[in-house]
C-alpha positions in Angstrom: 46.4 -128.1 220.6 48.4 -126.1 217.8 44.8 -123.5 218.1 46.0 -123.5 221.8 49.4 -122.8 221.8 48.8 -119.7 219.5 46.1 -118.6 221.9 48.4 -118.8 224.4 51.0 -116.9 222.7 48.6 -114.2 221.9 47.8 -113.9 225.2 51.0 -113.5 226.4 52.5 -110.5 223.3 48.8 -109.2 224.4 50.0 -109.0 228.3 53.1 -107.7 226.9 52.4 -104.7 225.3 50.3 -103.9 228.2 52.9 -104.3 230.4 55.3 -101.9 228.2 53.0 -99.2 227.7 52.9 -99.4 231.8 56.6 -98.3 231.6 57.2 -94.5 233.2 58.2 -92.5 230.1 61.6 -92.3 231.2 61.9 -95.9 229.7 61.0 -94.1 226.6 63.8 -91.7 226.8 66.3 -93.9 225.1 68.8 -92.4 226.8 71.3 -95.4 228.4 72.4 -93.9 231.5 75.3 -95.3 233.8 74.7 -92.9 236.4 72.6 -93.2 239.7 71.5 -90.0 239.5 71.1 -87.9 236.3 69.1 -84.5 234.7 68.5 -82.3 231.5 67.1 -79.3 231.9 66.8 -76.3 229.3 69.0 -73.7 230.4 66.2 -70.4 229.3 63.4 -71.8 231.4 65.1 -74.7 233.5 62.4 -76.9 232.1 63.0 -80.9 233.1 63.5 -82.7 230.0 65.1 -86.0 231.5 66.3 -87.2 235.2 66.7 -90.2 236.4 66.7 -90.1 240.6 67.4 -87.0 240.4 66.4 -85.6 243.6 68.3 -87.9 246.2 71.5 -86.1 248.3 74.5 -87.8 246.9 78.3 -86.8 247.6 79.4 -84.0 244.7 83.2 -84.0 244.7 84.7 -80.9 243.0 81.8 -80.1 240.8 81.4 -78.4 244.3 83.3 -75.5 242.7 81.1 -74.4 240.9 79.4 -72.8 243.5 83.1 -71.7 244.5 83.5 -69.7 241.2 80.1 -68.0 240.9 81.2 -66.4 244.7 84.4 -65.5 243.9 83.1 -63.6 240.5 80.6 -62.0 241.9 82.6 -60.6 244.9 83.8 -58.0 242.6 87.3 -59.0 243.5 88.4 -60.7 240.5 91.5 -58.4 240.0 92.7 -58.0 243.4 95.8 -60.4 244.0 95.9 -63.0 246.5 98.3 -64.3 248.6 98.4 -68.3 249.0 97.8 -69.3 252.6 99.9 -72.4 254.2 96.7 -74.0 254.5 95.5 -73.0 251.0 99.0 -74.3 250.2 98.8 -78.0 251.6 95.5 -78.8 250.7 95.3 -82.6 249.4 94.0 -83.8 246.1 93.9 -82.5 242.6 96.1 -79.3 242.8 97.7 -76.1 241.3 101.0 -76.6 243.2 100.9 -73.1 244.8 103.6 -72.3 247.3 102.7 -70.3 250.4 102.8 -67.0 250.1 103.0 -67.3 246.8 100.8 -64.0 245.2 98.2 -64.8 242.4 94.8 -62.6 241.1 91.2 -64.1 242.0 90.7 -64.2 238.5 93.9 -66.7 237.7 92.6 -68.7 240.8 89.5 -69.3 239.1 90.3 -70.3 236.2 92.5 -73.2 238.3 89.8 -73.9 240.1 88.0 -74.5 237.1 90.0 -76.5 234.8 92.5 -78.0 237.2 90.1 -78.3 239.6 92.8 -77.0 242.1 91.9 -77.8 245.9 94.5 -75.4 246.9 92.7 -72.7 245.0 89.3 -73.4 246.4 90.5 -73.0 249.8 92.7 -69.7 248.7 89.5 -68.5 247.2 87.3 -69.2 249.9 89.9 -67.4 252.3 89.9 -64.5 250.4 86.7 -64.1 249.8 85.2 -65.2 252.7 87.8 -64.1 255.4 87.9 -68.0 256.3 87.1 -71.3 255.1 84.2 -71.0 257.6 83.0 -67.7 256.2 83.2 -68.5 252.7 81.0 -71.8 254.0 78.1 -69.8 254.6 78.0 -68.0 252.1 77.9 -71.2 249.9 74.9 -71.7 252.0 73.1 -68.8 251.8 73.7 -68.2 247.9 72.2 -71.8 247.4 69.2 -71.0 249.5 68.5 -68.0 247.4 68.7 -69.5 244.2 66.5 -72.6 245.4 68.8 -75.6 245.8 66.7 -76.7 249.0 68.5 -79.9 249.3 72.1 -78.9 249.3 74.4 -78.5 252.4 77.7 -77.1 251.5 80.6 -77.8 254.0 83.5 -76.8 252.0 84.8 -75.3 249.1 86.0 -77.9 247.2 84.1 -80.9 247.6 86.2 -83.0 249.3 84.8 -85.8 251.4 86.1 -84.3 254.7 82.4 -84.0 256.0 79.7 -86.3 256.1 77.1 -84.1 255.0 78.5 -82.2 252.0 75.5 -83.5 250.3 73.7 -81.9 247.1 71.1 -83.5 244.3 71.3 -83.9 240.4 68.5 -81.4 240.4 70.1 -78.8 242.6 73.2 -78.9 240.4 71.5 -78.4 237.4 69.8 -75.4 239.4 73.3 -74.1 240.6 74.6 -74.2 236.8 71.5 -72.4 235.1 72.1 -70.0 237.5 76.0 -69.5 236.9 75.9 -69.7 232.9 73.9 -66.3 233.5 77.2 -65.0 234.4 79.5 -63.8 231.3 82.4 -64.3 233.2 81.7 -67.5 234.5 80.8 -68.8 230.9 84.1 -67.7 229.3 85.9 -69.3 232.1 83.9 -72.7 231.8 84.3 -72.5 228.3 88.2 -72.0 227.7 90.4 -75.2 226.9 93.9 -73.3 228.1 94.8 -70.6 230.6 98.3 -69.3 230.7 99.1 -67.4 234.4 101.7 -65.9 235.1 104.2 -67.7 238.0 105.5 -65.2 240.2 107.9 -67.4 242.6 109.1 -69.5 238.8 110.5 -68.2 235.7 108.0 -70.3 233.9 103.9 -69.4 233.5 101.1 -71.8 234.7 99.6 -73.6 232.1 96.7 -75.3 232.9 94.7 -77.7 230.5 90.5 -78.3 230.7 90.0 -81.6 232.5 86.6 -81.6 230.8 87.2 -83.6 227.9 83.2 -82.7 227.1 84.6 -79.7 225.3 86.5 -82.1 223.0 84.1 -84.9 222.8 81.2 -83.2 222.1 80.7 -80.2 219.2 78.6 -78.2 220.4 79.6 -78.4 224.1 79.8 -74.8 226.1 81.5 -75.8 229.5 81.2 -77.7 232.7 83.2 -79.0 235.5 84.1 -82.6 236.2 84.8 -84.1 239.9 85.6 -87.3 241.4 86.3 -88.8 244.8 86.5 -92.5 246.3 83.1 -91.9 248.1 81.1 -90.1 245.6 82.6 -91.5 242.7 82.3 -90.1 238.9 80.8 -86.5 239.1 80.0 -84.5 236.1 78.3 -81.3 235.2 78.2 -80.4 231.5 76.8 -77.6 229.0 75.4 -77.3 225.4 74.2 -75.4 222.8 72.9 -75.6 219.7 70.4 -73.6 217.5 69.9 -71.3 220.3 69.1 -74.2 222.8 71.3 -75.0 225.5 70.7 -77.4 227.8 72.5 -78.5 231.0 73.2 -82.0 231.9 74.4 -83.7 235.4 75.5 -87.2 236.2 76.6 -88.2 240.1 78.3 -91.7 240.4 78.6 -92.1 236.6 81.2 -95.1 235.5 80.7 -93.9 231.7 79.9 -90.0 232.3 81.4 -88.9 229.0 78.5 -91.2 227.4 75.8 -90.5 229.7 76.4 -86.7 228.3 77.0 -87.1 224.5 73.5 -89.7 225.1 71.1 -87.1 226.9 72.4 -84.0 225.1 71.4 -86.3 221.5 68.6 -87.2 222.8 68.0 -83.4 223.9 68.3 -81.6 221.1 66.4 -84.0 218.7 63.4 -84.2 220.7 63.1 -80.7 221.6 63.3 -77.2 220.2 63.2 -74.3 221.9 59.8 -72.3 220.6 58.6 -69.0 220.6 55.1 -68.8 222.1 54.7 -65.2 222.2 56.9 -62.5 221.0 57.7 -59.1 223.2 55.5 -56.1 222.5 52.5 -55.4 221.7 49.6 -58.1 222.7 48.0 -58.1 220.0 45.5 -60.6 221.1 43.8 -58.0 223.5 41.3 -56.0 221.3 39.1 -54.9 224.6 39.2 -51.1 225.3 41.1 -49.4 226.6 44.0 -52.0 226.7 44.0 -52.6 222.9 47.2 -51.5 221.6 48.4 -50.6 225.3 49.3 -53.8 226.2 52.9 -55.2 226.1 55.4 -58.1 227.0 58.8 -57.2 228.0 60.4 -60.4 226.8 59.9 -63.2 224.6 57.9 -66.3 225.7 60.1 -68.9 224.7 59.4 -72.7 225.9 61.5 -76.0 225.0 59.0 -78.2 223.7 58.5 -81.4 221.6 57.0 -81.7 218.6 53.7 -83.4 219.8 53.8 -80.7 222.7 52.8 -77.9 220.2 49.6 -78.2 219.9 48.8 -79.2 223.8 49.8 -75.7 224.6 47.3 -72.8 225.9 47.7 -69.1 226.7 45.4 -67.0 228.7 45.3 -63.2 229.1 44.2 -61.8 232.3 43.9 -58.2 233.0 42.6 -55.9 235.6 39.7 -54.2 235.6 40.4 -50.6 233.8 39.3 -47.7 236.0 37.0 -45.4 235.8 36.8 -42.8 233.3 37.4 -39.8 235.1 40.2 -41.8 237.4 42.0 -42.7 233.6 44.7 -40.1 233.6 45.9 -41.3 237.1 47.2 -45.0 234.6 51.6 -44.5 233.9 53.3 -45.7 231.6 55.5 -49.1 232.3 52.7 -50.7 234.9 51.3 -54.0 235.3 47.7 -54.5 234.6 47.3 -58.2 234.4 49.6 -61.5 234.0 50.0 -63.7 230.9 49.6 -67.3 231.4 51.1 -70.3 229.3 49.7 -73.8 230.2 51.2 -77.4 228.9 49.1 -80.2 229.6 47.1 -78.0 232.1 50.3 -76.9 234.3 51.1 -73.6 234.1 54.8 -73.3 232.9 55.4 -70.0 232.1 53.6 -66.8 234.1 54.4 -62.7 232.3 53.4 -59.5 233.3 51.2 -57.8 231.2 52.8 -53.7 231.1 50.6 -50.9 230.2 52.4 -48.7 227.7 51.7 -44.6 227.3 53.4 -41.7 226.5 53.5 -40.5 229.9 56.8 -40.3 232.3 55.8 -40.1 235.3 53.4 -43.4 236.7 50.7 -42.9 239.3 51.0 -46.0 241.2 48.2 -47.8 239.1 49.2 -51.2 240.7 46.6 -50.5 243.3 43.9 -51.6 240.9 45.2 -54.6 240.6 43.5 -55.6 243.9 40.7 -55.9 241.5 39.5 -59.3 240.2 40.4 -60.1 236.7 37.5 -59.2 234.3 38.9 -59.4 230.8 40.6 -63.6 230.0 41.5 -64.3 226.8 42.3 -67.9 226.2 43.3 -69.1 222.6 45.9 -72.0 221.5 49.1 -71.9 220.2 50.5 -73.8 218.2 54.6 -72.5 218.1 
């Protein structure tokens, strides 16, 4: 009976185990996670290192404004002063307190809309820049198509839930932020804990305090924007860096957001180091004429990887075939002659062009050999 029981018991630690290893790996994330939908990606390459549904429309609130800022930056009016709209002026929600006609720079907006989170400035910002609410709409729409946030539908500036389908993804954020931390601007702006403005209808300045308590709770935290609404509940979009990583996390419907970031950003940065696969310049893997020392990256292959990764990683070299002899001198400097492939776990994450480098000034239009098949691959492992 007692030989029984234990077989019994073995059988069942033995189902188990099986039953574990069965998990999908994000149950070996350790990463608790109140949200319903969540990511970390690597800012460099936008590489995935965590989500949790993170590719299901959800409501955004005012981490909406991100997308609000990026436009008004880039509109190239950042100086020019605006003057507060009565609409702009009675927006609802989290405000500024701007008084109609009341006359403000882009710039100072911005940095309300940011760290306020100042509906009245989204819609002043969106007027401005976008000659109406509607105008500024579209072009919310057409940016995020162009950057690839294919499940997005923007319907206002803010975030707000005064449409049905203002809808975006975890994913699509995280997209949207890789895309505005590329902005200097932006980054100072998502960055600063303070902004002092000056009040032109007070005697006293605006003074407007980071409601992204990331920057204080976390070290090594860059930026972000939080949101919140009764329908889309806890929103948060944060930033990081740290030994020349940074990685971007989002939460949508978080109760414990401030956690969910400090956990994944951890978790991040000690499973994952951002590695140099191949440096710019010279390939010095290519030792077939007449590419041999010809042959160059522009930029360093850099990928986020974990330690097991390192040796699961593959390069291949793939050039086009060199022309003729006679046809040799017609080859200028700064062309492409062949791509540089990186594979993980036979996926290709990282695709280079491969530049042929000469003394000469003028080029010939040598891409047209690149019709050619490849005829020269290279493969080798790297190890990071």
């Amino acid at each position: 009976m007692k030989k029984s029981l234990r077989t019994k018991i073995g059988v069942f630690i033995f189902i188990a185990a099986l039953l574990f290893l069965m998990l999908p790996g994000e149950a070996f994330a350790s990463i608790g996670v109140s949200a319903r939908s969540a990511i970390l990606i690597e800012q460099e390459t936008g590489r995935v290192l965590y989500e949790k549904d993170a590719y299901t429309q959800r409501r955004i609130a005012s981490i909406t404004k991100i997308m609000t800022a990026i436009l008004a930056i880039e509109s190239g009016k950042m100086n020019e002063k605006v003057t507060v709209s009565q609409n702009a002026a009675g927006t609802e929600g989290s405000s500024l307190y701007l008084k109609e006609g009341e006359k403000i720079t882009l710039e100072n907006l911005v940095y309300g809309l940011m760290l306020r989170s100042g509906n009245d400035a989204a819609v002043a910002i969106a007027e401005e820049v976008g000659g109406s609410l509607e105008g500024f709409v579209t072009l919310m729409n057409q940016k995020a198509e162009e950057i690839g946030m294919s499940h997005t539908v923007f319907m206002n500036p803010h975030g707000l839930d005064d449409h049905e389908n203002h809808l975006s993804t975890a994913y699509d954020m995280a997209i949207l932020t890789q895309y505005a931390m590329n902005n200097d601007t932006y980054r100072i702006i998502s960055s600063t804990k303070v902004h002092k403005a000056p009040n032109a209808s007070e005697d006293w300045d605006y003074v407007w305090r980071n409601k992204n308590k990331m920057l204080n709770l976390y070290p090594d935290s860059t930026g972000g924007k939080t949101g919140y609404t009764k329908r889309a509940k806890r929103t948060l979009v944060s930033t990081a860096e740290r030994d020349g990583m940074t990685l971007i996390a989002v939460t949508l419907d978080a109760p414990d957001d401030w956690d969910d970031h400090i956990s994944m950003f951890n978790w991040g940065f000690s499973n994952y180091e951002l590695t140099l696969l191949e440096p710019k310049g010279t390939l010095k893997a290519v030792k077939k004429e007449p590419y041999k020392g010809n042959v160059i990256l522009s930029r360093d292959l850099i990928y986020p990887l974990a330690k097991e990764e390192r040796d699961q990683v593959k390069s291949t070299i793939q050039l086009v075939k060199p022309p003729d002899k006679e046809d040799w001198d017609k080859l200028g400097s700064n062309e492409p002659v062949g791509m540089y492939f990186v594979k993980l776990n036979n996926e290709t994450v990282i695709k280079a062009p491969i530049i042929y480098e000469s003394a000469k000034k003028e080029t010939k239009g040598f891409w047209n050999f690149f019709k050619n098949l490849f005829t020269i691959d290279t493969g080798r492992e790297l190890n990071g």
